[in-house]
MILUM-48388 format. One record per residue: residue in three letters; y, z, x of N, C-alpha, C in turn. Coordinates in Angstrom, 2 decimals. Example, Ala and Ser with C-alpha at 12.3 -4.5 7.8 and 13.67 -1.06 7.14 Angstrom:
2
+-----+---------+---------+---------+---------+---------+---------+---------+---------+---------+
:   r :    n_yy :    n_zz :    n_xx :   ca_yy :   ca_zz :   ca_xx :    c_yy :    c_zz :    c_xx :
+-----+---------+---------+---------+---------+---------+---------+---------+---------+---------+
: Ala :   -5.69 :    7.80 :   13.19 :   -4.50 :    7.80 :   12.30 :   -3.30 :    7.80 :   13.20 :
: Ser :   -2.25 :    7.08 :   12.85 :   -1.06 :    7.14 :   13.67 :    0.03 :    7.87 :   12.90 :
+-----+---------+---------+---------+---------+---------+---------+---------+---------+---------+
//
This chain:
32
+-----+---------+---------+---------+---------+---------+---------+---------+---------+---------+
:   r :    n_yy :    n_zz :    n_xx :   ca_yy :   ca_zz :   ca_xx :    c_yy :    c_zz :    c_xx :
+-----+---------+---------+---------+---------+---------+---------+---------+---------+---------+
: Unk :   74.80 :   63.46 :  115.69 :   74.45 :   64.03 :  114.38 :   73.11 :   64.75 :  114.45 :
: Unk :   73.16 :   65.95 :  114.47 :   71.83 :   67.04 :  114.37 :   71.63 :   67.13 :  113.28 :
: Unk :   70.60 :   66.70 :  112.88 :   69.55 :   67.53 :  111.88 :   69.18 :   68.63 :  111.59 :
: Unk :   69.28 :   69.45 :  110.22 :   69.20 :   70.63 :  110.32 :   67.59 :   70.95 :  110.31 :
: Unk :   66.92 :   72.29 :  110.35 :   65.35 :   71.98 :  110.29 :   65.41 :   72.00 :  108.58 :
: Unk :   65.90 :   72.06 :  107.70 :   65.21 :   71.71 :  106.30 :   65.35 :   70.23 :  106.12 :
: Unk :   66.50 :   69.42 :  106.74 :   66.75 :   68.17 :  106.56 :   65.39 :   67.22 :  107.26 :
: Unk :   64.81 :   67.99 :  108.75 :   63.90 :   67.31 :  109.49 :   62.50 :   67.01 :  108.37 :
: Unk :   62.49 :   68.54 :  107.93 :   61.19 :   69.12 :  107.22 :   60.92 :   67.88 :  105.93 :
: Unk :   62.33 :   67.93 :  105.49 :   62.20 :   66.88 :  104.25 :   61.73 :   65.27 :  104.43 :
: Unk :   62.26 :   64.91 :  105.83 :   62.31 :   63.70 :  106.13 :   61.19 :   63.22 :  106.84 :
: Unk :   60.20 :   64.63 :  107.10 :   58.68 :   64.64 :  107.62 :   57.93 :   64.92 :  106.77 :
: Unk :   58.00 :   65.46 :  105.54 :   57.19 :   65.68 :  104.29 :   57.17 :   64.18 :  103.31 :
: Unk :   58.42 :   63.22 :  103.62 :   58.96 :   62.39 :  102.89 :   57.78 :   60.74 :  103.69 :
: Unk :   57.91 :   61.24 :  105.33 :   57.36 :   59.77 :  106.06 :   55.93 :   60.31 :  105.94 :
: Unk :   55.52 :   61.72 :  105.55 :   53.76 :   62.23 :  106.23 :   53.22 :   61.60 :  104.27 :
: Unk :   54.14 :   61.61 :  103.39 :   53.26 :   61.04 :  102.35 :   53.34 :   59.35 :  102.37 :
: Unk :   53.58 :   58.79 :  103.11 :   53.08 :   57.33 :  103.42 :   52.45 :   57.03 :  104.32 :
: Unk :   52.69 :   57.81 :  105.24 :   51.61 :   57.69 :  106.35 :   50.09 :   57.75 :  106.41 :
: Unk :   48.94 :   56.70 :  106.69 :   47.88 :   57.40 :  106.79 :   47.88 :   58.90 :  107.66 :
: Unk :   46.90 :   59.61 :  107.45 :   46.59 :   60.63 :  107.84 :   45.96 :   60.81 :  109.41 :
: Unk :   45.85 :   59.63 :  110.41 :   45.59 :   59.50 :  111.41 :   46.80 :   58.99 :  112.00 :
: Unk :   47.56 :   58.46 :  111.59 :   48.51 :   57.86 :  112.35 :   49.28 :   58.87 :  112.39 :
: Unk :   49.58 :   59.66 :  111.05 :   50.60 :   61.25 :  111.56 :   50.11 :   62.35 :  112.12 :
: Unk :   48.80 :   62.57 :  112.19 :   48.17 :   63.03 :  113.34 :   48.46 :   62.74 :  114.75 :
: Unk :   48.30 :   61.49 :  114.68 :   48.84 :   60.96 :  116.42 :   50.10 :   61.22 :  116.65 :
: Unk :   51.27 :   60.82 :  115.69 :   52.66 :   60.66 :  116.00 :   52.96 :   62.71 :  115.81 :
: Unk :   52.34 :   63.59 :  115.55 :   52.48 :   65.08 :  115.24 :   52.01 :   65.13 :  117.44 :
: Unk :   51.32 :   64.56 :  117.73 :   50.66 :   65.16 :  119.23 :   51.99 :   64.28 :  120.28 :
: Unk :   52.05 :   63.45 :  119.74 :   53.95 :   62.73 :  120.45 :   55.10 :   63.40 :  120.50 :
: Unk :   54.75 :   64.39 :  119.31 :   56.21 :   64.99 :  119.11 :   55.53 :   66.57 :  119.99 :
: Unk :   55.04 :   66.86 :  120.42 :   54.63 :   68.30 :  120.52 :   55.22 :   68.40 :  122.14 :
+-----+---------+---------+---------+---------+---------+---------+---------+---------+---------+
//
């Protein structure tokens, strides 16, 4: 099951507003 990129976008806009702001910093340099 692929994800489309608006489905990713949503589901990273959705985890980056619970996330502190350092920890999705780190997990953004994991994914790169």
């Amino acid at each position: 099951d692929k994800l489309s990129d608006k489905e990713i976008d949503s589901v990273l806009a959705y985890i980056k507003s619970y996330w502190p702001k350092d920890k999705y910093d780190h997990q953004i340099k994991l994914s790169e």
